[in-house]
TORLUMMAR-247067 format. One record per residue (C-alpha): chain; x negated, y, z. Coordinates in nm, 4 decimals, padded with zeros to 6 digits. Each point is the difference from the previous one (the first is absolute). Example, Ala and Ser with C-alpha at 12.3 -4.5 7.8 and 13.67 -1.06 7.14 Angstrom:
+------+----------+----------+----------+
| lovo |       xx |       yy |       zz |
+------+----------+----------+----------+
|    A | -01.2300 | -00.4500 |  00.7800 |
|    A | -00.1370 |  00.3440 | -00.0660 |
+------+----------+----------+----------+
% end
This chain:
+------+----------+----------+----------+
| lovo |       xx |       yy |       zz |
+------+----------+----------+----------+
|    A |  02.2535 |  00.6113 |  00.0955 |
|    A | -00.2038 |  00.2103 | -00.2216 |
|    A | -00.3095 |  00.1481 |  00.1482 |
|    A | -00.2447 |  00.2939 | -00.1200 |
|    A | -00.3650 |  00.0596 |  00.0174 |
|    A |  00.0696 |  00.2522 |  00.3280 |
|    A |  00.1920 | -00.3510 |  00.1973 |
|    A | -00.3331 |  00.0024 |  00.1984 |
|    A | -00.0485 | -00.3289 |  00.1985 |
|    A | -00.1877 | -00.0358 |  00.3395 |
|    A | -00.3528 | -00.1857 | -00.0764 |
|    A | -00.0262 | -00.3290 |  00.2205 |
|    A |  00.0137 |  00.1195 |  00.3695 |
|    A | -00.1329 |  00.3596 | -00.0888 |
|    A |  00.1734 |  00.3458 | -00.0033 |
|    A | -00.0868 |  00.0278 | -00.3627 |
|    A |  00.2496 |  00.0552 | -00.2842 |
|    A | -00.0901 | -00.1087 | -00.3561 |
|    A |  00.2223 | -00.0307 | -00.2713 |
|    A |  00.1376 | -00.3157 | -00.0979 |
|    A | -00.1888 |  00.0088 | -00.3540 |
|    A | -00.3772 |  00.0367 |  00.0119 |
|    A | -00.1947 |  00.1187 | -00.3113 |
|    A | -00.3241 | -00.1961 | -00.0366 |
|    A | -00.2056 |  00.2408 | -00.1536 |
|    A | -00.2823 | -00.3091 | -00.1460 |
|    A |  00.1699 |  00.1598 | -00.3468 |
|    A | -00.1539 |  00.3213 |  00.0928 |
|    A | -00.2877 | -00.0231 | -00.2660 |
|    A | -00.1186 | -00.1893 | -00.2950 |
|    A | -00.2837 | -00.1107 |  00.0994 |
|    A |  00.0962 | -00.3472 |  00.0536 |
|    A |  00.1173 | -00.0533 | -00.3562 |
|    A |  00.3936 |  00.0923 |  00.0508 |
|    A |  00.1587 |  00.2661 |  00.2168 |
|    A |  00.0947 |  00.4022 | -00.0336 |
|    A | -00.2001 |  00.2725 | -00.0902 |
|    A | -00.0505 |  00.3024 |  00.2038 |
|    A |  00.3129 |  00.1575 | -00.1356 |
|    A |  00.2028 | -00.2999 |  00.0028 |
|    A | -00.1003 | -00.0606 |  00.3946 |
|    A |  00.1042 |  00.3537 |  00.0446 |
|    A |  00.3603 | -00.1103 | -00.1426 |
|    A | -00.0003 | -00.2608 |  00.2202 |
|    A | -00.0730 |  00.1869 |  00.3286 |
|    A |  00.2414 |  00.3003 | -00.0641 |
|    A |  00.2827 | -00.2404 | -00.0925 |
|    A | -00.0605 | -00.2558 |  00.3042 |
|    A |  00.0137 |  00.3296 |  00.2604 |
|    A |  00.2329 |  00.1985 | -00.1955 |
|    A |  00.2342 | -00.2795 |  00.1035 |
|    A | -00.1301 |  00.0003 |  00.3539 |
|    A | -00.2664 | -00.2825 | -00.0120 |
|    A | -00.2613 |  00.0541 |  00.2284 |
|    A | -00.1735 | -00.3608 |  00.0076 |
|    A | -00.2958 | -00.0702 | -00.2220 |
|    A | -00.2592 | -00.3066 | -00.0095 |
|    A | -00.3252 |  00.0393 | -00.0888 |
|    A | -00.3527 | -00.1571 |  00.0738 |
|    A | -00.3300 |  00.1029 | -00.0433 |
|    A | -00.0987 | -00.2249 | -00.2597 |
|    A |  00.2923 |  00.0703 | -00.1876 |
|    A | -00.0525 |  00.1135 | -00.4247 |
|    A | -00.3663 |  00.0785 |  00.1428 |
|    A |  00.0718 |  00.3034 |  00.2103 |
|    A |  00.2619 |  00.1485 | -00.2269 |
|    A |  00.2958 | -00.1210 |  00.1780 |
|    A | -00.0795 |  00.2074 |  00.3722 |
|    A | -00.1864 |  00.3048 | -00.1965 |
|    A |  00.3607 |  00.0059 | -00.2155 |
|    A |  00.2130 | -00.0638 |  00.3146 |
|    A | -00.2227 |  00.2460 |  00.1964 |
|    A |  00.0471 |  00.2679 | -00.3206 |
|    A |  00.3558 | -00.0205 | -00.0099 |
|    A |  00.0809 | -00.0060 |  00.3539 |
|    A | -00.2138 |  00.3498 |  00.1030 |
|    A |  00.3101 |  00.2371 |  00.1334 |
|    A |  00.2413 | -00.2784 |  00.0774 |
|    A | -00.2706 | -00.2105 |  00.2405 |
|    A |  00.2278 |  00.0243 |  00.3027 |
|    A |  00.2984 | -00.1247 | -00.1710 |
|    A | -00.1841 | -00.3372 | -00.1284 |
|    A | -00.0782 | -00.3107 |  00.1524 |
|    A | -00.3281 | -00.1158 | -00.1712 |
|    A | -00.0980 | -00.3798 |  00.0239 |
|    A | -00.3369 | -00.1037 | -00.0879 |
|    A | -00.2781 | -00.3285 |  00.0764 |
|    A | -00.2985 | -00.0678 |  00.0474 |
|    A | -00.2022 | -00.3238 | -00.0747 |
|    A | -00.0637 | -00.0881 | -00.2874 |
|    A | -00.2193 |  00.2451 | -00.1063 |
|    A | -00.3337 | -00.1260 | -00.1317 |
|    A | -00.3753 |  00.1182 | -00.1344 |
|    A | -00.2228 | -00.2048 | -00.1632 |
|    A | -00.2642 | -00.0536 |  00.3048 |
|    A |  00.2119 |  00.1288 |  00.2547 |
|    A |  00.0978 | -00.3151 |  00.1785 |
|    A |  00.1789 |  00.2510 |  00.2562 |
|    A |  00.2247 |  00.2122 | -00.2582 |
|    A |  00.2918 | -00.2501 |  00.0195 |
|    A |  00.1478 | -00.1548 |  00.2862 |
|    A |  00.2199 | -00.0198 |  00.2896 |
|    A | -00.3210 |  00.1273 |  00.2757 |
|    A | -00.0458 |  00.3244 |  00.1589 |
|    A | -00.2622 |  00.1739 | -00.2610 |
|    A |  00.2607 | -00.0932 | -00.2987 |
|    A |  00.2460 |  00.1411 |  00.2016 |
|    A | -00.1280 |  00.3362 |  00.0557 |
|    A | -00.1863 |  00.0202 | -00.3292 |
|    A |  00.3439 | -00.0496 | -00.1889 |
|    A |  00.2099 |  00.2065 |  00.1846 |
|    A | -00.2212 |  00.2980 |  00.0138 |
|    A | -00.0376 | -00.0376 | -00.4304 |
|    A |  00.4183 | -00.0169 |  00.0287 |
|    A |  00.0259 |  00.3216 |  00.1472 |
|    A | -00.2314 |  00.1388 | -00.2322 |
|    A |  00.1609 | -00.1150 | -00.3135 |
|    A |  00.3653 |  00.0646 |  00.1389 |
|    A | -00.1324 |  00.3432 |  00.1140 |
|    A |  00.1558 | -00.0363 |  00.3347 |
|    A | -00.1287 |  00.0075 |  00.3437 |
|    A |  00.2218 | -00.3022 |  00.1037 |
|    A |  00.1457 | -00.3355 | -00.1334 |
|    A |  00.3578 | -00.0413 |  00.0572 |
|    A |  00.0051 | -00.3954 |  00.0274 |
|    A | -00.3534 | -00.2042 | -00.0373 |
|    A |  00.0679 | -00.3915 | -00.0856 |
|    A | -00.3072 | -00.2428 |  00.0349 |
|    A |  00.0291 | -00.0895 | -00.3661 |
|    A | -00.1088 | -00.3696 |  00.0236 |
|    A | -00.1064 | -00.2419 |  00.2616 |
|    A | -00.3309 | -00.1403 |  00.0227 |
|    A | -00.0467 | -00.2612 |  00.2864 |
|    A | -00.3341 |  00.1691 |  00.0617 |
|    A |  00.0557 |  00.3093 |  00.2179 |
|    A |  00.1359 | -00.0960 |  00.3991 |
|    A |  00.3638 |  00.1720 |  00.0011 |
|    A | -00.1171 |  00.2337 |  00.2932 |
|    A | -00.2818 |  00.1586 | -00.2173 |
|    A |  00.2965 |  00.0834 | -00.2163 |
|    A |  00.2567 |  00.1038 |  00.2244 |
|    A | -00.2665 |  00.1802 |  00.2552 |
|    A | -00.1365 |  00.2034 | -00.3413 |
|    A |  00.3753 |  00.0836 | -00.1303 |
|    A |  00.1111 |  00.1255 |  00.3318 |
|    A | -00.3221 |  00.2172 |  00.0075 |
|    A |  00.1321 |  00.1509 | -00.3515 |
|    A |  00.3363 |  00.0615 |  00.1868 |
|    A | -00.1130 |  00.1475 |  00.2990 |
|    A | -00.2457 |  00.2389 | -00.2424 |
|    A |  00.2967 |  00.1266 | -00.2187 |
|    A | -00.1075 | -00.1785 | -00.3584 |
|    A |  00.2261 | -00.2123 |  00.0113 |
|    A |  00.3541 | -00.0334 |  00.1402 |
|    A |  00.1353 | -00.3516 | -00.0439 |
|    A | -00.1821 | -00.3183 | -00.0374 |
|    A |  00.1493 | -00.2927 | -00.2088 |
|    A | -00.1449 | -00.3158 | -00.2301 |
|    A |  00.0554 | -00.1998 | -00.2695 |
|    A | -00.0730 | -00.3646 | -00.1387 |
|    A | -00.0497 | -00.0714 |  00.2936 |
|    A |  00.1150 | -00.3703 |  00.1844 |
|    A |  00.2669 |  00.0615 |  00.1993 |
|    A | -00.1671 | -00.1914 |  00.2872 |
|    A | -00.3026 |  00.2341 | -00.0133 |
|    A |  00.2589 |  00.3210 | -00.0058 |
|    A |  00.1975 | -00.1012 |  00.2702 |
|    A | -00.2836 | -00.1093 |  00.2134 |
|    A | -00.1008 |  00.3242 | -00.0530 |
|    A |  00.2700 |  00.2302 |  00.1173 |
|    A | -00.0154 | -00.1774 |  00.3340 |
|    A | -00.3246 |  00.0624 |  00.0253 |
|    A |  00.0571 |  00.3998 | -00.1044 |
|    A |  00.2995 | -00.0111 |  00.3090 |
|    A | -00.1933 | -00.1573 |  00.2195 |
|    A | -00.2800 |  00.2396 | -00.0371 |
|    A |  00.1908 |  00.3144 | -00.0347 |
|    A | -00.1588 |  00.0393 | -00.3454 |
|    A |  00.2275 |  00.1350 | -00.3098 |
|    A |  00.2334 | -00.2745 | -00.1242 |
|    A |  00.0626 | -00.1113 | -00.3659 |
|    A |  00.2905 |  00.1451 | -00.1338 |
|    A |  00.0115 | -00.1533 | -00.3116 |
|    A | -00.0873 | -00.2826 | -00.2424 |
|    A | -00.0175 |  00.0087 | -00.3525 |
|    A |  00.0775 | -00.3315 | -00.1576 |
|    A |  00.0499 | -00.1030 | -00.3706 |
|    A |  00.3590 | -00.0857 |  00.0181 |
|    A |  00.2627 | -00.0196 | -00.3289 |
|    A |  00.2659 | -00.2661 | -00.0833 |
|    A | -00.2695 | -00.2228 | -00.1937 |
|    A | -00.2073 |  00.0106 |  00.3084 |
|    A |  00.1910 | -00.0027 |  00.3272 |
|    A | -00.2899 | -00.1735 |  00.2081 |
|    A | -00.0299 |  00.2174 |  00.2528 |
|    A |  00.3684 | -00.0977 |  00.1162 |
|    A | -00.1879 | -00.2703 |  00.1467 |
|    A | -00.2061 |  00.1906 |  00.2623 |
|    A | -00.0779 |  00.3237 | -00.0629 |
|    A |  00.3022 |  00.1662 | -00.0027 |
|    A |  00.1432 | -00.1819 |  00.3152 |
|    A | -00.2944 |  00.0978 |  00.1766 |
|    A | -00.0051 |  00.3844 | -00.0998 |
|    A |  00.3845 |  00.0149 |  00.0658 |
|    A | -00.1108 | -00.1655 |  00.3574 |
|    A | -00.3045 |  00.2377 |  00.0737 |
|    A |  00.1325 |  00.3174 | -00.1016 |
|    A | -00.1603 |  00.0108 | -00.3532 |
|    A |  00.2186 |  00.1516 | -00.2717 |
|    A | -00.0791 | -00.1728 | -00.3149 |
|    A | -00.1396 |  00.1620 | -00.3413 |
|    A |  00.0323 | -00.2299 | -00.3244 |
|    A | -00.2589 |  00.0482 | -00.2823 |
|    A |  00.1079 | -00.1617 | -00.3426 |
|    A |  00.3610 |  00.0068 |  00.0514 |
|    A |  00.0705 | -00.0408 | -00.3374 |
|    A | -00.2454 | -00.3011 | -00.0592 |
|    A | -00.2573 |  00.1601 | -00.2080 |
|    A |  00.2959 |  00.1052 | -00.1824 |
|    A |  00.1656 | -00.3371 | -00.1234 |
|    A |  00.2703 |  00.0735 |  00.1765 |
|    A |  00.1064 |  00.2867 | -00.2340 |
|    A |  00.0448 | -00.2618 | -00.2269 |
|    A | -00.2781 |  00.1753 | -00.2655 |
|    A | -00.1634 | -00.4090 |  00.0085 |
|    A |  00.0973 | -00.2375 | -00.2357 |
|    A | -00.0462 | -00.3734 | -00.0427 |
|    A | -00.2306 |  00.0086 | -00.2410 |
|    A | -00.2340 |  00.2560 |  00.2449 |
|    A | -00.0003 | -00.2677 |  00.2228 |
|    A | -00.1571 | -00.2245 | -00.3009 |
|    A | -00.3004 |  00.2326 | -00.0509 |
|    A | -00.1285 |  00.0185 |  00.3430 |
|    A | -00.2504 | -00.2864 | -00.0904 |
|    A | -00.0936 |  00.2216 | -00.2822 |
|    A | -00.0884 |  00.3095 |  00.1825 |
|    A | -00.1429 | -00.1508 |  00.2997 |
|    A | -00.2783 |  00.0494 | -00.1000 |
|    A |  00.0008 |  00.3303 | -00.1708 |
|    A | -00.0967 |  00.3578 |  00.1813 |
|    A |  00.4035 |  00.1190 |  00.0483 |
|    A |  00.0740 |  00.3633 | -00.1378 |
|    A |  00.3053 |  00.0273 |  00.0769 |
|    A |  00.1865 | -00.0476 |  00.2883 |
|    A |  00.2264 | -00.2792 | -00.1503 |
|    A | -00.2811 | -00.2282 | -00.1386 |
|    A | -00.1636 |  00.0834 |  00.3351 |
|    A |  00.3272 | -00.1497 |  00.2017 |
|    A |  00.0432 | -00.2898 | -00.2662 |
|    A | -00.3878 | -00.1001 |  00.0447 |
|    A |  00.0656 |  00.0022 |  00.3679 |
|    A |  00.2612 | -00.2859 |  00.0231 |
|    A |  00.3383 |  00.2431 |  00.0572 |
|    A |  00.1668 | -00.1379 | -00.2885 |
|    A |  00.1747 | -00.3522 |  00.0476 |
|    A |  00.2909 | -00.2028 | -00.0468 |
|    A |  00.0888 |  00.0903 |  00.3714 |
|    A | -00.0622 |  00.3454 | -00.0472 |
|    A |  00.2121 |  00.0814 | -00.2943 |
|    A |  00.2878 | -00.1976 |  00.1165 |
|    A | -00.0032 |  00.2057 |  00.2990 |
|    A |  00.0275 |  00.2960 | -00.2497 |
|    A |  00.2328 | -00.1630 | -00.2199 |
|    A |  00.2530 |  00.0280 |  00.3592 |
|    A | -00.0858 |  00.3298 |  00.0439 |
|    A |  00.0184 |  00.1123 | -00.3509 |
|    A |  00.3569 | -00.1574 |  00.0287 |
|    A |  00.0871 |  00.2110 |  00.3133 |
|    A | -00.1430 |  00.2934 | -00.1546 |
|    A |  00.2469 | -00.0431 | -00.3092 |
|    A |  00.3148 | -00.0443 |  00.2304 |
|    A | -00.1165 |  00.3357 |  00.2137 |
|    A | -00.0678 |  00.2005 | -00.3004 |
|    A | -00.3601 |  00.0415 |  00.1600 |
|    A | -00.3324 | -00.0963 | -00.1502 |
|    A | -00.1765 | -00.3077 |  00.1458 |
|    A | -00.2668 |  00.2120 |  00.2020 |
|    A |  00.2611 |  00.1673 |  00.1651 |
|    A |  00.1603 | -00.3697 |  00.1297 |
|    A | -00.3507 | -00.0866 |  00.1086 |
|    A | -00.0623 |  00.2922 |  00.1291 |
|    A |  00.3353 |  00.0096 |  00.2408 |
|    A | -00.0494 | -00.3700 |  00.0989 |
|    A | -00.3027 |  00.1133 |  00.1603 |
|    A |  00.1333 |  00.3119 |  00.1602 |
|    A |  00.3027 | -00.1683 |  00.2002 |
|    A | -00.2824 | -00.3503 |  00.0576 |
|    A | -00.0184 | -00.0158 |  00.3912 |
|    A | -00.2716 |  00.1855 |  00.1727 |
|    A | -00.1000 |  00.1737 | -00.3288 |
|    A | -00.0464 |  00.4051 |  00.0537 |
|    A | -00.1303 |  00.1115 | -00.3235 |
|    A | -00.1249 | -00.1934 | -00.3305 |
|    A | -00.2775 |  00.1332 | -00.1815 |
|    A |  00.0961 |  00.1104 | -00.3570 |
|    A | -00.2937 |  00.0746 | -00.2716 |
|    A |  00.1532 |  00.1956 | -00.2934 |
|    A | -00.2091 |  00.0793 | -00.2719 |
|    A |  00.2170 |  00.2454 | -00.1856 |
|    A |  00.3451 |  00.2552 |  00.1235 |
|    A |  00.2070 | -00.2204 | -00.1690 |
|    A | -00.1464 | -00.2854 |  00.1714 |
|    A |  00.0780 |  00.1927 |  00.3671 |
|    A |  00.3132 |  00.0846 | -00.0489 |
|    A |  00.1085 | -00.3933 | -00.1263 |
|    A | -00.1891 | -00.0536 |  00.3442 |
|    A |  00.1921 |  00.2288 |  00.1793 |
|    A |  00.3723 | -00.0952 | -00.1539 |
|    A | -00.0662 | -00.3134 |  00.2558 |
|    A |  00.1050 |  00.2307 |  00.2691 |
|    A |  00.3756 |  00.0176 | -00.1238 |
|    A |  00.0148 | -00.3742 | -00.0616 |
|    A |  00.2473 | -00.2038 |  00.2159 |
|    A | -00.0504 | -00.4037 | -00.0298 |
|    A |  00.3026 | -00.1974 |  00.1156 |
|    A | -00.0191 | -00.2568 |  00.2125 |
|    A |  00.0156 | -00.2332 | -00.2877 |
|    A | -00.2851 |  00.1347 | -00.1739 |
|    A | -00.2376 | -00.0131 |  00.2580 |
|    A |  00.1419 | -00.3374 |  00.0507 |
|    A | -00.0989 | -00.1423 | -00.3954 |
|    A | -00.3253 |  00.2208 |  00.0448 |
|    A | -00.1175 | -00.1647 |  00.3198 |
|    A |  00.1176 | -00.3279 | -00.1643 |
|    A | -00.2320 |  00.0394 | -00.3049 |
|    A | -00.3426 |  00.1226 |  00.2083 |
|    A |  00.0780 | -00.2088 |  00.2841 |
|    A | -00.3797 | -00.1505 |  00.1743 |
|    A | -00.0448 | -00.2897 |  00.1998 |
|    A | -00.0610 |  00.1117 |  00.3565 |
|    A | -00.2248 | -00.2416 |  00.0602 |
|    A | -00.0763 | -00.1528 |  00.3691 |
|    A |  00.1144 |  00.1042 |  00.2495 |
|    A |  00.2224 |  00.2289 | -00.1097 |
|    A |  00.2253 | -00.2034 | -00.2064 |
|    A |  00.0563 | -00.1860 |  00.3415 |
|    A |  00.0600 |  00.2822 |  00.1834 |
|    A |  00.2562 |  00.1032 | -00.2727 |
|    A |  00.1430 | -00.3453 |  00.0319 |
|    A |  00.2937 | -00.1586 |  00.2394 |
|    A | -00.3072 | -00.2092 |  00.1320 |
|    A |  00.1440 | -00.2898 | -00.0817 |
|    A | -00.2086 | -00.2838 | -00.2400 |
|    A |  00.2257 | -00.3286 | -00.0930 |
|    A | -00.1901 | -00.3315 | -00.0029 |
|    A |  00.1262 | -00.2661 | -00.1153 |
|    A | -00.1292 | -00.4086 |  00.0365 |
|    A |  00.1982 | -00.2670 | -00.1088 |
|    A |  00.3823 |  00.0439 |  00.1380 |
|    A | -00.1525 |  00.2544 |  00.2207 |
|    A |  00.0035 |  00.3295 | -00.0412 |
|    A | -00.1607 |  00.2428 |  00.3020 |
|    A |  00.0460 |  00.4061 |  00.0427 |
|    A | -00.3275 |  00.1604 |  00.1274 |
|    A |  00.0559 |  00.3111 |  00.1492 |
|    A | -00.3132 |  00.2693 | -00.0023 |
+------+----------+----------+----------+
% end
């Protein structure tokens, strides 16, 4: 069944509806080497909520500033309407051992430069952007609830996060009455289906809707990557990446896994009459427990190919040869768990059946 940018989903166990699309807007800017200019951006934005997007990602690091001061730009007159995601973290200044982080002062100090840049007085969704293992999880939770209670913020989610550290730490926001986690946002694709393992299970458990980033695997699954890409990542391993290819070949997204992967969905995508992002794309959209994947278009025409994966309808058989090609070991336990139980030993004439 076809959906649209206005089939809002319920985030995790919250009364908040998001479409099933979110624009990243990291492509807001140029200051990172690739992305939209101001104009461009503005393309983006008025096409996304023409449609009836209202979910963007963001973070305060993001194209140095330029993503939130774009987002906040474009947004002035619709700010009710939107559902703005940002993080904090990661930010950092030279001899400021206290401008990054998962503690209080980052906390504060990032979100208060968010609402400046977005030009907003609160912050739709805030995700802890990356776990630490330095900061106790009630300094965390104690100093996002404070943000709640105060109106900055409205939701609380992370990302890259364990899943062991997330779920320990909804408990610990139920048992304390503090604001739960409503979200996690988890790298998640066909060519890297990890967080099958753990993370998703446990978000679809604790009431955690789940937000991929790099759906498209750093865009190899649009099938742009070639063999011999995969034969100069040696090369440019070394080199300072320009562009946001040699940057994704230098960082090790280009295999012999990989492209087969795309080779199946470039297949699927020629028997739909549908390009390969849109395949990927869909696969993640009907994936268990997924509410919206992230998508990072650079360029309108790049959007609406995005967008066409709304209208895409996989048979069973195609999701069958897809989850066939990027199929991952489950590793233990889970592979047990998946199991019958049953291992067959066998000695000599004997064989034995060992249950559990």
């Amino acid at each position: 069944m076809a959906l649209t940018l206005d089939t809002y989903r319920l985030l995790g166990r919250s009364g908040l509806r998001v479409s099933p699309l979110a624009l990243g807007a990291a492509t807001f800017g140029t200051e990172w080497g690739w992305g939209a200019e101001r104009d461009e951006a503005r393309k983006l934005f008025d096409r996304y909520t023409e449609l009836g997007g209202n979910f963007f990602d963001t973070a305060s690091t993001y194209t140095n500033g330029s993503s939130e001061r774009l987002l906040g730009e474009f947004a002035r007159g619709d700010r009710d309407k939107l559902v703005l995601a940002t993080k904090y973290s990661t930010l950092r200044r030279p001899g400021d051992p206290n401008s990054g982080g998962t503690h209080r002062k980052s906390m504060l100090a990032s979100v208060e430069g968010s609402l400046r840049q977005l030009n907003t007085d609160h912050i739709d969704l805030l995700y802890l952007n990356i776990w630490d293992f330095r900061t106790p999880v009630e300094e965390i939770l104690r100093g996002l609830d404070d943000l709640v209670r105060l109106g900055k913020v409205l939701y609380v989610a992370i990302s890259s996060a364990p899943a062991w550290q997330v779920s320990r730490m909804q408990a610990i926001a139920d048992l304390r009455g503090w604001s739960p986690l409503i979200a996690v946002e988890t790298e998640y694709s066909l060519i890297e289906r990890t967080a099958e393992r753990d993370l998703i299970p446990m978000a679809r458990e604790m009431g955690l809707g789940v937000v991929p980033f790099s759906p498209l695997g750093g865009g190899v699954l649009t099938g742009k990557y070639r063999r011999e890409d995969r034969d100069r990542a040696g090369s440019v391993a070394g080199e300072t990446a320009n562009d946001r290819k040699s940057l994704n070949v230098a960082l090790g997204w280009v295999t012999d896994r990989n492209l087969a992967i795309a080779d199946v969905v470039k297949e699927v995508a020629s028997e739909l009459g549908r390009t390969p992002a849109q395949v990927a794309l869909a696969w993640a959209l009907n994936a268990p427990g997924v509410t919206a994947p992230i998508i990072g278009a650079r360029t309108p025409a790049q959007l609406e190919d995005n967008l066409g994966a709304l209208e895409v309808d996989l048979t069973p058989s195609q999701l069958a040869r897809l989850d066939e090609v990027s199929a991952i070991e489950l590793g233990n336990p889970h592979a047990t768990l998946a199991s019958d139980h049953i291992r067959t030993v066998t000695s000599g004439d004997m064989r034995i059946e060992i249950r559990g």
